[in-house]
C-alpha positions in Angstrom: 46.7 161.1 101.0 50.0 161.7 103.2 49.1 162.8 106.6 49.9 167.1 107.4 49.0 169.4 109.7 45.3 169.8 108.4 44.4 166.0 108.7 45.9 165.7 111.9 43.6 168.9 113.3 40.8 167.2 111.7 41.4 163.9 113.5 42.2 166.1 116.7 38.8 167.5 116.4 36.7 164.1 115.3 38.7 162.6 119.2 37.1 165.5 120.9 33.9 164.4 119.4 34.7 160.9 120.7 35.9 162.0 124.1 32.1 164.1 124.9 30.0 161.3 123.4 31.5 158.8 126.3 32.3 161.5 128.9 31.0 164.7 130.3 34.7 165.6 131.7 35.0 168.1 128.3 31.8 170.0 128.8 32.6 172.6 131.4 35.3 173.8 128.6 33.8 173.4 125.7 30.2 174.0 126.5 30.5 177.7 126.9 32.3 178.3 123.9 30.2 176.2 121.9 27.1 177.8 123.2 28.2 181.1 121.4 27.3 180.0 118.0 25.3 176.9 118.6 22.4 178.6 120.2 21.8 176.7 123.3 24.6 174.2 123.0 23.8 170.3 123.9 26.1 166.9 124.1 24.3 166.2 120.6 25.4 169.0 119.2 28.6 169.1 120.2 29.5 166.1 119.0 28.4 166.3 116.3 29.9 169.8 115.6 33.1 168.5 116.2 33.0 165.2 114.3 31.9 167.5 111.4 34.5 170.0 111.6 37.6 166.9 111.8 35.5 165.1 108.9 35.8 168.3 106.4 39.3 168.8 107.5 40.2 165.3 107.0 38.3 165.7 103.3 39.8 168.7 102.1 42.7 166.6 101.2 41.4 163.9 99.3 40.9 165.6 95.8 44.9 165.8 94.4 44.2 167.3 90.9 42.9 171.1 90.3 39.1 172.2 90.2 37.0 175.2 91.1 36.4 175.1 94.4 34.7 178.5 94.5 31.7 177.6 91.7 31.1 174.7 94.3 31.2 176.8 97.2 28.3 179.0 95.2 26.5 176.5 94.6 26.7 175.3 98.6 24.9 178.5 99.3 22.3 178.4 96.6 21.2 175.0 98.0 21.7 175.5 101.8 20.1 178.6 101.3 16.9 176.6 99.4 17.2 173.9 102.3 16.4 176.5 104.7 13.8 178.5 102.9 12.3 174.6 102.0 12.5 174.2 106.5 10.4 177.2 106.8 7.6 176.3 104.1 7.7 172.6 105.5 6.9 174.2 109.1 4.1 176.7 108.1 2.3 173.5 106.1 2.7 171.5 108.9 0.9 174.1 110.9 -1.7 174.7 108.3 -2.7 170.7 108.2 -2.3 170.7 112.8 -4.7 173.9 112.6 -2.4 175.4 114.9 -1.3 179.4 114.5 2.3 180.2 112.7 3.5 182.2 116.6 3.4 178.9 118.2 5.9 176.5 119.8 4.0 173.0 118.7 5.0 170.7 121.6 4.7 167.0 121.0 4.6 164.9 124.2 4.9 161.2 122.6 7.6 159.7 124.5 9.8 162.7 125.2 8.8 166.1 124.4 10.3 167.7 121.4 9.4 171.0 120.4 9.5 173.2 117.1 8.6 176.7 115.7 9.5 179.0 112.9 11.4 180.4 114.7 13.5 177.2 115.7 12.1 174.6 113.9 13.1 171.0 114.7 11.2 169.5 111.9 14.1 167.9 109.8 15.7 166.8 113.0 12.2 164.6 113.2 12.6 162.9 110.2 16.2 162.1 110.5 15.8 161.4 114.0 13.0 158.5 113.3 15.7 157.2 110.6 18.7 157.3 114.0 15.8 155.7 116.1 14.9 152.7 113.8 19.1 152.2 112.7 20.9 152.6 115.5 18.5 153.3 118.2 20.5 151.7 120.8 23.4 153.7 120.4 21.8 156.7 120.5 22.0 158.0 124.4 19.5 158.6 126.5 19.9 162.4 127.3 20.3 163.3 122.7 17.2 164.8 121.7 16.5 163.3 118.4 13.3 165.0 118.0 11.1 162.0 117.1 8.5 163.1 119.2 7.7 164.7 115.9 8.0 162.2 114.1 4.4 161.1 113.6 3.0 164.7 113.0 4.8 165.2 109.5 3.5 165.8 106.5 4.3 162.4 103.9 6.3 165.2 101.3 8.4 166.6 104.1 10.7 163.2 103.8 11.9 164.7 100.3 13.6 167.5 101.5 16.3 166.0 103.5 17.9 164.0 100.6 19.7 168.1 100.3 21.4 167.2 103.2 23.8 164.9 101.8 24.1 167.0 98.1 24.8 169.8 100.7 27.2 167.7 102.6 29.0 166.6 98.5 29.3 170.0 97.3 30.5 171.7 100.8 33.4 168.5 100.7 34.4 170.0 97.0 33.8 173.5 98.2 37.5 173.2 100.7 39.5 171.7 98.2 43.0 172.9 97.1 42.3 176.4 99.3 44.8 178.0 101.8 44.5 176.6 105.9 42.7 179.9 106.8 39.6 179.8 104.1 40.3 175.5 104.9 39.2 175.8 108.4 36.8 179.0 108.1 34.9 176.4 105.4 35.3 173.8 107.8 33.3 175.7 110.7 30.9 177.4 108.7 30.1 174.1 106.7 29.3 172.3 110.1 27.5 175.2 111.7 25.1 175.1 108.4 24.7 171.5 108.4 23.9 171.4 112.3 21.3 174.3 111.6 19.7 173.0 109.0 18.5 170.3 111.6 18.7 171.6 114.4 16.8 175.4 114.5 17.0 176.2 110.7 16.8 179.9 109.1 15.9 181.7 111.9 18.1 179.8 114.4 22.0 181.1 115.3 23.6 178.0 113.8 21.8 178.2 110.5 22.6 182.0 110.2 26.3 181.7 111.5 26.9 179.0 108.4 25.0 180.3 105.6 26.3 184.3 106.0 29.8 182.9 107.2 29.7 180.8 103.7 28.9 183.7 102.2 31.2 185.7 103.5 34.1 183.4 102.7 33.0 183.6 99.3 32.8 187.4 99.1 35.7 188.2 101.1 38.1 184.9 101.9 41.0 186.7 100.0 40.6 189.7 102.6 40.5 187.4 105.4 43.3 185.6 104.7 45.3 188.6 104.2 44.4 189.7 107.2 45.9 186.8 109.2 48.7 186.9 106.8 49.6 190.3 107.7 48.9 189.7 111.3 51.5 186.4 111.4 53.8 187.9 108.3 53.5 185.0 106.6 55.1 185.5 102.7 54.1 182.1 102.4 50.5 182.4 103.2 50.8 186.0 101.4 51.8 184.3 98.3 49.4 181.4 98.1 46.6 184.4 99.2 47.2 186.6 95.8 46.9 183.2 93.5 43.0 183.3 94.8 41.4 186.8 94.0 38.2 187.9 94.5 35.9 188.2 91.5 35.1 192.0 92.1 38.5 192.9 92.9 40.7 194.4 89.7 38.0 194.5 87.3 37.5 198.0 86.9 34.5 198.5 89.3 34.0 202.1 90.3 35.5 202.9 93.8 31.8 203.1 95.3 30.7 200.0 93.1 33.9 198.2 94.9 33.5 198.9 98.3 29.7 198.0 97.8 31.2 194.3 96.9 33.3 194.3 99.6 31.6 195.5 102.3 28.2 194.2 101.3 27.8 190.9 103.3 28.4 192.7 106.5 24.6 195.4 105.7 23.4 191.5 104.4 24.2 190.4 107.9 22.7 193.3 109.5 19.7 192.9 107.3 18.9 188.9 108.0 19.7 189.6 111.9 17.0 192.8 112.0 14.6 190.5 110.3 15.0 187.6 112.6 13.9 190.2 115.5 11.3 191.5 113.5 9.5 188.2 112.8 9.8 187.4 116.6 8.6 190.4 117.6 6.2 191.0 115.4 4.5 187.4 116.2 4.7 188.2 119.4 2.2 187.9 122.0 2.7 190.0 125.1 -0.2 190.1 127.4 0.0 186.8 128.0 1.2 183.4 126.7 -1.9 181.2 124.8 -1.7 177.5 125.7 -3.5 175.1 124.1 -3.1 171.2 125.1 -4.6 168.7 122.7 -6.9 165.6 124.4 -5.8 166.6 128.0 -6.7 163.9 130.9 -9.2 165.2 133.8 -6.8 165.8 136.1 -4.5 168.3 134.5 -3.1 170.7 137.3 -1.7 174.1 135.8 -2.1 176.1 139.2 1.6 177.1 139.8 1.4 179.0 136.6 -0.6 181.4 137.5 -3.1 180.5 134.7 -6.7 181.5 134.0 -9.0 179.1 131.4 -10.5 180.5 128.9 -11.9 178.4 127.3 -12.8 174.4 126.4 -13.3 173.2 123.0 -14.5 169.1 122.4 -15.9 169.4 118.7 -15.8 166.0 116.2 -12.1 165.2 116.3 -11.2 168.4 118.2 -10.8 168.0 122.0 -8.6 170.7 123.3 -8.5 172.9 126.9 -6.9 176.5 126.5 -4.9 178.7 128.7 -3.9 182.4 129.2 -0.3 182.2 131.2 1.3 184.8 133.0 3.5 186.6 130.8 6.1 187.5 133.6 7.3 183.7 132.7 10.4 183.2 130.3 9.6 181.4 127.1 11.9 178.8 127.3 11.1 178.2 131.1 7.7 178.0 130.7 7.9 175.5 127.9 10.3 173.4 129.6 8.6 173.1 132.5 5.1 172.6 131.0 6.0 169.0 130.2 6.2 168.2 133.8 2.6 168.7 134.7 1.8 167.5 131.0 3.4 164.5 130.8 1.2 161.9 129.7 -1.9 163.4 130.0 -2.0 165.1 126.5 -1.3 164.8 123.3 0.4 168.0 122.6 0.6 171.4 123.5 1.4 175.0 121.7 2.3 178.2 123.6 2.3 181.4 122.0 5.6 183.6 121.2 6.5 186.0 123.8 10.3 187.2 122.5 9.7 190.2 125.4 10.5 187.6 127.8 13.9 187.4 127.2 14.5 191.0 127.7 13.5 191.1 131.2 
């Protein structure tokens, strides 16, 4: 494997990684680009991002002899898309065996707080966190949310669905082989975007989404990208290389309306999956106020600077939970985050109630 331009970006890109794990002079730069498509960017995140993006690079140039990179790229989406969807179903049984309602944000307070939902589920991040915690705990720093907190709430079964990760991770490697730099590195960040949100958030969360319909869309459309950008930097070469790759729609016969349906498709698809991520946060949605439910609080729980009301006190045969209505004029993500503080060793757990209005105000 001779070293080119590509590896060399790749092992640019797996330095960055290196340089924001042992310092935070990179963040005011990279932090609010990486926020963009990342959802709530974090150091973890980051570096991982980046070591991904150099490590597919880097891999796209280890397979020397000719294969079909798109039936691999297919099959990439067929399983990331079953990863996801398998997220989801893991997070609504988990809430089926907690007894806790599907428009919650289940909070665990073991050791740190980590959080999940549907609609940013952290669930998978649990399990391979408690592997990172066990293996190389003492590398892992201190201010990387691994999400064990979770760890102990997960169903047994739940353990069999991250072995997709590293088929995913296989297939993706083949899926950028022998394909021109602009579909190389549009592969390379969609790839890393998928695998990060498969973790980290899952179908409903921005990284998740970003990967799966970019993958998607590479696969529908990479030749018209690529000419694109060809056009754009008049490169014959790139032009040249482009026409050896054509779609499978494209040339076939297809009726002009059948055609432009293939073409132009992915972008209603993206419209589609992004209306329905609104609608299944609105519609769970609870406005009046936020529901708060902490599990075997302490006596001496103080909630007063929320503006709360109780409403009501439940201590049945291994049930012992105190309820709260909130003020609704709180942000979500505020109010969650600073929950903990109040909470912090003196419950179990916690679950607030979706309130996606919030962020509007």
């Amino acid at each position: 494997m001779k070293v080119n331009k590509t590896i060399l970006l790749g092992a640019i890109c797996i330095f960055i990684a290196g340089v924001i794990f042992a310092t935070d002079m990179l963040n005011p730069i990279i932090r609010p680009i990486t926020y963009l498509f990342l959802m709530g960017s974090s150091k973890g995140k980051d570096i991982i991002f980046f070591g991904l993006v150099g490590l597919f690079l880097i891999l796209s140039q280890v397979i020397g002899r000719e294969m079909e990179s798109t039936k691999y790229l297919k099959i990439s989406i067929i399983i990331g898309v079953v990863l996801l969807a398998l997220g989801i179903l893991l997070e609504i049984i988990f809430r089926l065996q907690m007894g806790i309602g599907l428009n919650t944000v289940f909070c665990s307070m073991s050791n740190t707080m980590s959080s999940t939902s549907i609609l940013h589920t952290h669930l998978l991040k649990a399990i391979l966190g408690g592997v990172l915690v066990n293996v190389i705990g003492p590398f892992i720093q201190s201010d990387i949310n691994t999400g064990v907190g979770l760890y102990s709430y997960l169903p047994s079964a739940s353990f069999l669905v991250v072995f997709l990760l590293p088929i995913l991770f296989a297939t993706l490697v083949l899926a950028i082989q022998k394909r021109n730099w602009v579909t190389r590195i549009l592969l390379a960040f969609f790839s890393s975007c998928l695998l990060i949100g498969a973790i980290d958030g899952g179908m409903w969360g921005t990284p998740a989404l970003v990967g799966i319909l970019g993958l998607y869309l590479v696969y529908r459309n990479g030749y018209y990208l690529t000419l694109i950008v060809a056009m754009i930097l008049k490169d014959d070469e790139l032009f040249e290389e482009n026409e050896s790759v054509q779609p499978p729609y494209r040339n076939i016969g297809l009726s002009e309306a059948r055609y432009y349906f293939n073409r132009f498709g992915i972008y209603l698809l993206v419209v589609f999956v992004v209306l329905l991520r609104f609608t299944v946060a609105f519609a769970g949605a609870e406005p009046d106020y936020y529901t708060v439910e902490i599990a075997n609080p302490a006596d001496n729980i103080d909630l007063s600077n929320f503006s709360t009301e109780i409403i009501n006190y439940e201590n049945n045969t291994g049930k012992n939970t105190i309820t709260y209505h909130i003020d609704p004029s709180y942000n979500e993500m505020e109010l969650i985050n600073d929950l903990k503080i109040p909470l912090k060793g003196k419950c179990d757990y916690y679950t607030v109630t979706w309130n996606a209005y919030s962020y509007l105000e």
